[in-house]
C-alpha positions as CSV (number, residue, x, y, z in Angstrom):
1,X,50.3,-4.6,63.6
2,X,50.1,-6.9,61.0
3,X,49.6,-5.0,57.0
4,X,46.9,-6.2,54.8
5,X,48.6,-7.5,51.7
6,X,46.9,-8.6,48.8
7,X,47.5,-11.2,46.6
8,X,46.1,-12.0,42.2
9,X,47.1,-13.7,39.4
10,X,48.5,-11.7,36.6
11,X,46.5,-13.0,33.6
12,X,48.9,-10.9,31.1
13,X,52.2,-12.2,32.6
14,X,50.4,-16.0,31.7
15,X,49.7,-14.8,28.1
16,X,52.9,-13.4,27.8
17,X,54.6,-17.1,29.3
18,X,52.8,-19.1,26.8
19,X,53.8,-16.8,23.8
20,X,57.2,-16.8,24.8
21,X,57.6,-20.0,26.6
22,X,58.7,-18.3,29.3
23,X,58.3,-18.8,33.2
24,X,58.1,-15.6,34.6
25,X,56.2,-15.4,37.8
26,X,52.5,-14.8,37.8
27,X,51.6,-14.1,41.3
28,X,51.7,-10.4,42.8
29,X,51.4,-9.8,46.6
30,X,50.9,-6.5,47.2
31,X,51.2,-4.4,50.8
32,X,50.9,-0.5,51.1
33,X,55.1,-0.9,51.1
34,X,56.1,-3.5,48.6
35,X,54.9,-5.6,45.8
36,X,56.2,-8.9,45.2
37,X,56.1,-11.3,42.0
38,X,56.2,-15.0,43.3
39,X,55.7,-18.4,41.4
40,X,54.3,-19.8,44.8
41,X,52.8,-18.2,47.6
42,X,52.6,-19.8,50.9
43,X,49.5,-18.0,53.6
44,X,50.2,-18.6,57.4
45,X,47.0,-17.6,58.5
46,X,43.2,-16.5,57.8
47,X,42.8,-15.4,54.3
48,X,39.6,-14.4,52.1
49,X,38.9,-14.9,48.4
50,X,37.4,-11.5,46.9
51,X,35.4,-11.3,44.0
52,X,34.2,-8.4,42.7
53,X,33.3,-7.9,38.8
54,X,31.9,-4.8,39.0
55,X,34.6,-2.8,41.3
56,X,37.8,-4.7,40.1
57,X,41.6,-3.5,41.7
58,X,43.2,-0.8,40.3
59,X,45.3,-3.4,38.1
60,X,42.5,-4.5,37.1
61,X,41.7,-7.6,38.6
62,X,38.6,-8.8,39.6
63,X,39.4,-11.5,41.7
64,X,42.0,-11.8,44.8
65,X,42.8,-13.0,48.3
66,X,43.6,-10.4,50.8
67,X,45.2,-11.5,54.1
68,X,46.8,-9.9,57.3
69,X,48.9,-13.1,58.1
70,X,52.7,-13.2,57.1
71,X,53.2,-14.7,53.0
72,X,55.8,-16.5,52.1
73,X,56.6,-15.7,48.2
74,X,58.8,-18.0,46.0
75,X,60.1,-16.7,42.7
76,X,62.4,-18.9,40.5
77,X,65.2,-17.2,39.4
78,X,66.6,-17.6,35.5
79,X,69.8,-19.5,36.7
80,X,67.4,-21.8,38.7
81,X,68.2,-20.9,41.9
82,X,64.8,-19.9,44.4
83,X,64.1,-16.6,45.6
84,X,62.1,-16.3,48.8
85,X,60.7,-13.3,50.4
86,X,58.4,-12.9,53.6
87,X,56.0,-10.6,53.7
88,X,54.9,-10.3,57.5
C-alpha cells in the first residue's frame, strides 16, 4: 500500500542560502519512515496542495502537498554530482 508522504519548502534553509550563498536543498519529503531534502521533486501521480494557516505541520509550515504516488527527489551534491532518491 502506497505511504502518504508529504512534501514543503523550507523557508529557513532559503534564508540561510541567500546569507551564505549557499545551495543547500530546500525541499523536504517526508513519509512515516524517511525524510528526504531534495532541490527537485518529481510527483508520478495525484497530489493535493494543503493550506492551513491556523493548524500549520509540526515544522511549522503552513503550506504543503501531500501525495500517495511514488516522488522522485533530486539533491545536488557539493562536488556536483546528483543525488536521486525514490520514495514509492
Amino acid at each position: 500500500m502506497p505511504r502518504k508522504k508529504i512534501i514543503h519548502v523550507n523557508q529557513h534553509v532559503i534564508k540561510l542560502n541567500k546569507k551564505h550563498k549557499t545551495t543547500a536543498p530546500v525541499l523536504t519529503v517526508k513519509d512515516y519512515q524517511n525524510t528526504v531534502y531534495a532541490n527537485t521533486v518529481t510527483i508520478e501521480g495525484p497530489s493535493q496542495v494543503v493550506y492551513r494557516p491556523h493548524n500549520p505541520l509540526s515544522c511549522g509550515a503552513h503550506c504543503w502537498i501531500e501525495t500517495k504516488a511514488k516522488v522522485h527527489c533530486s539533491s545536488l551534491l557539493k562536488n556536483g554530482e546528483e543525488l536521486i532518491t525514490i520514495l514509492p
